[in-house]
N, C-alpha and C positions, 0 to 999 in steps of 0.2 A: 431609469425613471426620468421625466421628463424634469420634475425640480431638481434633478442632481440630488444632494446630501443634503440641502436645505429640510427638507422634511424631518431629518434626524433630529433627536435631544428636543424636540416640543410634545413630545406622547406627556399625557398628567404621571402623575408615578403610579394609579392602578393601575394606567394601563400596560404599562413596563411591565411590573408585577404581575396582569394577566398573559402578556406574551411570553413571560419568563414562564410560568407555568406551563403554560398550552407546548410550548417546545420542551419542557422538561417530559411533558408524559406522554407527546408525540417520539419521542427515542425511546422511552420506557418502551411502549407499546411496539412500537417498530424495532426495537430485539427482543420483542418474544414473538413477533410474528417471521423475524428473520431465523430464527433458531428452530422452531415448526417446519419453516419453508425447507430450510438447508436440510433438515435429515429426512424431510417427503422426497426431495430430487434426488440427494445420494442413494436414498433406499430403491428410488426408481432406476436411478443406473446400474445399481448394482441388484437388480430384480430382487429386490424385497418389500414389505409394504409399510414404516414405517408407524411413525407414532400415529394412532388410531381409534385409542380408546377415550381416551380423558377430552370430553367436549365432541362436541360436533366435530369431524374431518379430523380431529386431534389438537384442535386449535389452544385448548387450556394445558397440554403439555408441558410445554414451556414455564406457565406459571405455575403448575405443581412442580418443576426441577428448582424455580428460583425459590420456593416456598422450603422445602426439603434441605437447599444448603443450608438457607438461615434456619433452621431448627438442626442441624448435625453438629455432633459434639467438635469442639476444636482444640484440635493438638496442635502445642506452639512445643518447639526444639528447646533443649536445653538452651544451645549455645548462639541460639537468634540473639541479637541485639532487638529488644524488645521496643524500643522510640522507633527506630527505622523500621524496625518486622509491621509495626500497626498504620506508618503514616505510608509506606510505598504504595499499597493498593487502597488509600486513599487518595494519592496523585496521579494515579491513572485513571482512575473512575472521573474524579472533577474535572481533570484536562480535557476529558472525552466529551463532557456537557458543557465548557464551558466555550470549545471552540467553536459551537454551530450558531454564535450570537450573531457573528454577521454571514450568516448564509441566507439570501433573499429566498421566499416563498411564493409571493407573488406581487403584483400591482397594488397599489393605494386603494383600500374597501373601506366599508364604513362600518365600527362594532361601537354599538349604543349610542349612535349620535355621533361618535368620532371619528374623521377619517386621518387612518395611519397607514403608513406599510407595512404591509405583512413581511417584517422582517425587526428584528427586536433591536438593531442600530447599524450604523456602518460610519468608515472614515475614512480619508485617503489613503492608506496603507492597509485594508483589513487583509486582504489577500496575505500580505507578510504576519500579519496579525496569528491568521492562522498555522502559517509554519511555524511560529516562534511557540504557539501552544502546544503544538505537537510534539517539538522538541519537547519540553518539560514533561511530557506525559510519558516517553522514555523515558526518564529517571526514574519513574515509579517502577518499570522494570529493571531497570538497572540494582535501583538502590534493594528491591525485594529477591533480587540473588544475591547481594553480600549479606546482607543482615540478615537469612536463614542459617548460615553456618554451616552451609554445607557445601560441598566441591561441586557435585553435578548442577543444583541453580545458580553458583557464581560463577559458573562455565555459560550459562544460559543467560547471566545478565550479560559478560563479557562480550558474546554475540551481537546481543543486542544494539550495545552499543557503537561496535563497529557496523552492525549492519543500518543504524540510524544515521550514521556518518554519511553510507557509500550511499543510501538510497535516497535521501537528503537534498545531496546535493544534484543529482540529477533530478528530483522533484523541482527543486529551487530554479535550475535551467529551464524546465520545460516551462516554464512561468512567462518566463522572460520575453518570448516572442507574439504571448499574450498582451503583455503590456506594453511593446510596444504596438502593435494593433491598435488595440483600444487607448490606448494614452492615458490609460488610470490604474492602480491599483487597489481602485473600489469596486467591489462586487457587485452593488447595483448599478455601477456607472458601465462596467463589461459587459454584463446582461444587457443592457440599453443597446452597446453597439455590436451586438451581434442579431441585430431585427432585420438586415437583410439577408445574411448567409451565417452560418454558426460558424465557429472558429472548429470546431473539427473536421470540417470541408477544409477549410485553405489552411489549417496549421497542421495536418493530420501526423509528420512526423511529433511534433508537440504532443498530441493527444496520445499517441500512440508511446510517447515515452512516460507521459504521466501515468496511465494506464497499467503501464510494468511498475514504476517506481513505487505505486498507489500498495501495489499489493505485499512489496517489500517492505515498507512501511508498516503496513498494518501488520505484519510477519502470520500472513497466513499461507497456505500452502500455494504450490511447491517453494516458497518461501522462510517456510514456518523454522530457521533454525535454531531461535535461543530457547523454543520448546519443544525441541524436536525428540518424541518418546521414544524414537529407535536407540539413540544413545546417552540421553541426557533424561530418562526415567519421564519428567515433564518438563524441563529445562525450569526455567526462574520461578516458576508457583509450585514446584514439588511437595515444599516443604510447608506448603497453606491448605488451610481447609476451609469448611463452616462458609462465614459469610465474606472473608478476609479472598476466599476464593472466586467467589461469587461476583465480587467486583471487580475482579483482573476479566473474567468473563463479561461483565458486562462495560466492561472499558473495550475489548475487544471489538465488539459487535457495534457499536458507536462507535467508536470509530473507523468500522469502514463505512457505515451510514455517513459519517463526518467527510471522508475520502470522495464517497460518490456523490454526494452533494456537491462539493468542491469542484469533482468532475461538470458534474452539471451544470454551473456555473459559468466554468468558464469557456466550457468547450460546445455543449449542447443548447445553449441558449438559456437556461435557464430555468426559469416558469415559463416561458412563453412557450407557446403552442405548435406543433410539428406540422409538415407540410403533410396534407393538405386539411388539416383539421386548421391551420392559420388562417384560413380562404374565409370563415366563417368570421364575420364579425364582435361574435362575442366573446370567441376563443379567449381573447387574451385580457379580459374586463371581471374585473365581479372577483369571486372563489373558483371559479375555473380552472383559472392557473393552476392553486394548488395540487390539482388531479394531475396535469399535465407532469409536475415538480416530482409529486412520487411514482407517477409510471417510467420517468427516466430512471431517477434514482435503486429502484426495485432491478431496472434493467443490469444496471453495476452491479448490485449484489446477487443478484444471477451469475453473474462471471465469475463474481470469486468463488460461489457453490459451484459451479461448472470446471472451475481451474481444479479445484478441491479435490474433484471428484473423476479427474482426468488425470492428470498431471502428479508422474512421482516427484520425492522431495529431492532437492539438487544437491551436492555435495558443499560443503561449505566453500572448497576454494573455486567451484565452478560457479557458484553466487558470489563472492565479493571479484574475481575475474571478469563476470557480464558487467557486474556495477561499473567498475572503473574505467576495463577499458572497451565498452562498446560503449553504455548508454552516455556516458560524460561524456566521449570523442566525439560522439554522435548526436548528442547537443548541444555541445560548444558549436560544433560546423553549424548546424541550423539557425542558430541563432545569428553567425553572420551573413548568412543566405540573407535570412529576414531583414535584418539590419542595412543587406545591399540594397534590396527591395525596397524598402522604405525611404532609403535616399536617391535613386532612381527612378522614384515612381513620377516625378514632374519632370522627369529632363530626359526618359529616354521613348521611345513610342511603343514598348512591349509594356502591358496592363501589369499590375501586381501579381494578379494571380497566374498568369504566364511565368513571370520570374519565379512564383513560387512551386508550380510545377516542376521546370527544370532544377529547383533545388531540392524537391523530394523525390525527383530521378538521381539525384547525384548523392541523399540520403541514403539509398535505397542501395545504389551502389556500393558506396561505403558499408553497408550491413551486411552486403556479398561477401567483401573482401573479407571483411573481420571473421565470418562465419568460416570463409574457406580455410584461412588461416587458422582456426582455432582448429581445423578438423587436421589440414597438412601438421600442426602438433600432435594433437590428439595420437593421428600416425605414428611420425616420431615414437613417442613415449610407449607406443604400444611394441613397435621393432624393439626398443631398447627394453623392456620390459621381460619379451622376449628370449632377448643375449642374457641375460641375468639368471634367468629361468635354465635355460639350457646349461648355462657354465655349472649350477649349484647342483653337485651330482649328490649331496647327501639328500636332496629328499627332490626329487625329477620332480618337474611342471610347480614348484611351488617357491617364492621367494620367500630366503630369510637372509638374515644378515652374512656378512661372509668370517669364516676362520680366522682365529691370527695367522695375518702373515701373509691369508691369500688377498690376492688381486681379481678382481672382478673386473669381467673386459666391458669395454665403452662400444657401442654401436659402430662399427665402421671401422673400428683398431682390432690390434693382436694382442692378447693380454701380455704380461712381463712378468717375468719372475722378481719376487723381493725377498732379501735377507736369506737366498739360499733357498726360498721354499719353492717347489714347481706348483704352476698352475697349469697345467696339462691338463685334461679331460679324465676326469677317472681321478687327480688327485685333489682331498678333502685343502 
C-alpha cells in the first residue's frame, strides 16, 4: 500500500468489529467448502463420486458433518486431566482464527462512507507475528496428547512437537530472503513490493522450501505423523469426540487456509492481479482483488488435496531426516546467496537476478548431491540388511534379533566367534 502502515489503528471500532466478523465467517465458510472440495477430488482420483447428496453438487455436506459432531454423545477418559483435556482444542481452534488478522485482502475500498484496507491491521513485524501464533496453536496438540491419558495420543503429541521444531525452522528461513528483498516484515508493505515481478519468480528456492515446510506444519499428508491412523489409532485426538473434535478439525483446515494465504503473500503478490489479467486497469482497484486473493489461495489448498491423495505417508525418521538435513542446509545456503546478492548488487555489473539464477543452480545442485547421497545410504542399509537376513538361519529372509552369544556379521567383515559360540552358517 502506497500509505505504508499509516492507514492502520484509524478504522472507528465497528468497523474493526465488522472486519473481525466478515474474516471470522469467511474461514468458517472457506472449511466447509475446503472439506466438500478435498473429498470431490480424492474421490475423483480414486474413481468414486463423492459427497453428492446433501445440497446442490453436495455442497451442505460439510455442514451436516459439523452439525452431527456437535450433537454426538462425548466420551471423556477416566484418566484425562480434565483443565488440559477441554482448553487444548480450544488453542488450536483460536490460534487458527486469530492468526489471519494481518493477512492483506486487498487495496483501500470504501464500506459505508469509510475508506479502510481490506485487511483487519498490520505492524512492522506481522509476518513474525504469525509464526509466533503458530507456534502456540501446536501446544493445543501437544498439551491434548498428554492430558488424554493415554500412550497412543502422547506419542502423537510428542511428534508434534518435534515435528513443529524441524519444520519451523526452516519455515523461519525461507522468510528470511523475503525480507531482505522487500526490506519489511509487513505484509502489506511485501505485497507493495512485489508489483513488478512476484517473489516466487526470483526467490523460487524460497517459495519452493516454504511450500514443503507449509504442509509439515500443518501436519497433513504425507506429513501427517502425530495422527497418523496406521500406527497411532488417530495420534493426539484419539481419545476426543463430539464437538472437542470438531475443533482440532476445524483448527486444521484453517490453518492451511492460514499457510496458503501466507503463501500468497509473500511469494504470489498478494491481492494483486496475475499477468495478463494486471494489463487491465481495474484489476487491482475496487473488490477485485479479493477474487484474485482466493483463486490463488484455493490454488495452495489444491496442492495439499493433491499431495493427500498422491503421496504415501513418510516414515518418521525419513521426515525429521529431510527436515534437518536437506531443507535447513538448503536454506541456510540460499539465504547467503541472497544476502551476496543484495550486497553486490551496486558494485558489481551482473543484475540481481542473474546472481540469483546462479544461486538457484547451485541450490539445485546441492538438492542433487543430498538426494544422491541419501539413496548411496539407502543402498548401504539395504546390503547390510541383507547380511543380517542371510546370517539368521532360524527363520531365512526375515530379521530378528540375534541368539545369546551369537555375532551377527557387519557388511564388508567375517563374523567372529564369541565366548566359545560358532557363528558359522547353519549355527543358531
Amino acid at each position: 500500500m502506497s500509505d505504508g502502515l499509516s492507514l492502520f489503528g484509524t478504522d472507528p471500532w465497528w468497523m474493526v468489529l465488522l472486519k473481525s466478523v466478515a474474516i471470522f465467517v469467511m474461514l468458517v465458510l472457506l472449511t466447509l467448502f475446503t472439506i466438500w472440495w478435498e473429498r470431490r477430488v480424492v474421490s475423483r482420483m480414486q474413481n468414486r463420486i463423492g459427497p453428492n447428496r446433501v445440497g446442490p453438487f453436495g455442497l451442505l455436506q460439510s455442514l451436516m458433518d459439523g452439525i452431527k459432531l456437535g450433537l454426538k454423545e462425548e466420551i471423556i477418559p477416566k484418566a484425562a486431566h480434565l483443565a488440559v483435556y477441554w482448553i487444548a482444542p480450544v488453542i488450536s481452534a483460536t490460534m487458527a482464527f486469530v492468526a489471519f488478522a494481518v493477512i492483506p485482502f486487498g487495496p483501500t475500498v470504501s464500506i459505508f462512507g469509510v475508506e479502510t484496507p481490506l485487511q483487519l491491521t498490520d505492524f512492522p513485524v506481522s509476518v513474525l507475528y504469525v509464526l509466533a501464533i503458530a507456534s502456540i496453536g501446536i501446544y493445543g496438540i501437544v498439551l491434548a496428547g498428554w492430558a488424554s491419558g493415554s500412550t497412543y495420543p502422547l506419542l502423537g503429541g510428542l511428534r508434534s512437537s518435534a515435528q513443529m521444531i524441524s519444520y519451523e525452522i526452516a519455515m523461519g528461513l525461507s522468510f528470511v530472503a523475503v525480507f531482505l528483498y522487500a526490506g519489511s516484515m509487513s505484509t502489506s508493505q511485501i505485497v507493495a513490493a512485489q508489483e513488478p515481478i512476484w517473489y516466487a519468480v526470483i526467490l523460487l528456492p524460497s517459495f519452493l522450501i516454504y511450500v514443503t515446510a507449509m504442509v509439515g506444519e500443518t501436519n497433513r499428508a504425507p506429513f501427517d505423523l502425530p495422527e497418523a491412523e496406521g500406527e497411532l489409532v488417530g495420534g493426539f485426538h484419539t481419545e476426543y469426540s463430539s464437538l472437542k473434535f470438531a475443533l482440532f478439525f476445524l483448527a486444521e483446515y484453517i490453518n492451511m487456509v492460514t499457510v496458503s494465504a501466507l503463501a500468497t503473500t509473500l511469494f504470489l503478490g498478494g491481492w494483486r492481479a496475475p499477468w495478463p489479467l494486471s494489463l487491465w486497469e481495474q484489476a487491482n482497484t475496487g473488490w477485485w482483488p479479493l477474487l484474485w486473493w482466493l483463486i490463488k489461495v484455493q490454488l495452495f489448498i489444491f496442492i495439499f488435496i493433491w499431495l493427500r491423495g498422491t503421496l504415501p505417508r513418510l516414515r518418521y525418521d525419513q521426515f525429521m531426516k529431510f527436515g534437518w538435513k536437506v531443507l535447513i542446509p538448503v536454506s541456510l545456503a540460499w539465504i547467503l546467496i541472497v544476502s551476496t546478492a543484495r550486497i553486490v548488487q551496486d558494485e558489481v555489473t551482473f543484475t540481481t537476478q542473474q546472481v540469483l539464477i546462479v544461486g538457484a543452480i547451485a541450490v539445485a545442485i546441492l538438492l542433487v548431491g543430498s538426494w544422491i547421497g541419501q539413496v548411496i545410504g539407502d543402498r548401504r542399509a539395504a546390503r547390510r540388511m541383507a547380511a543380517l537376513q542371510d546370517d539368521d538361519a532360524g527363520a531365512p529372509g526375515f530379521p530378528v534379533p540375534p541368539m545369546p552369544g551369537q555375532v551377527l556379521p557387519v557388511a564388508g567383515r567375517r563374523p567372529t566367534a564369541v565366548a566359545g559360540v560358532s557363528t558359522s552358517e547353519g549355527d543358531a
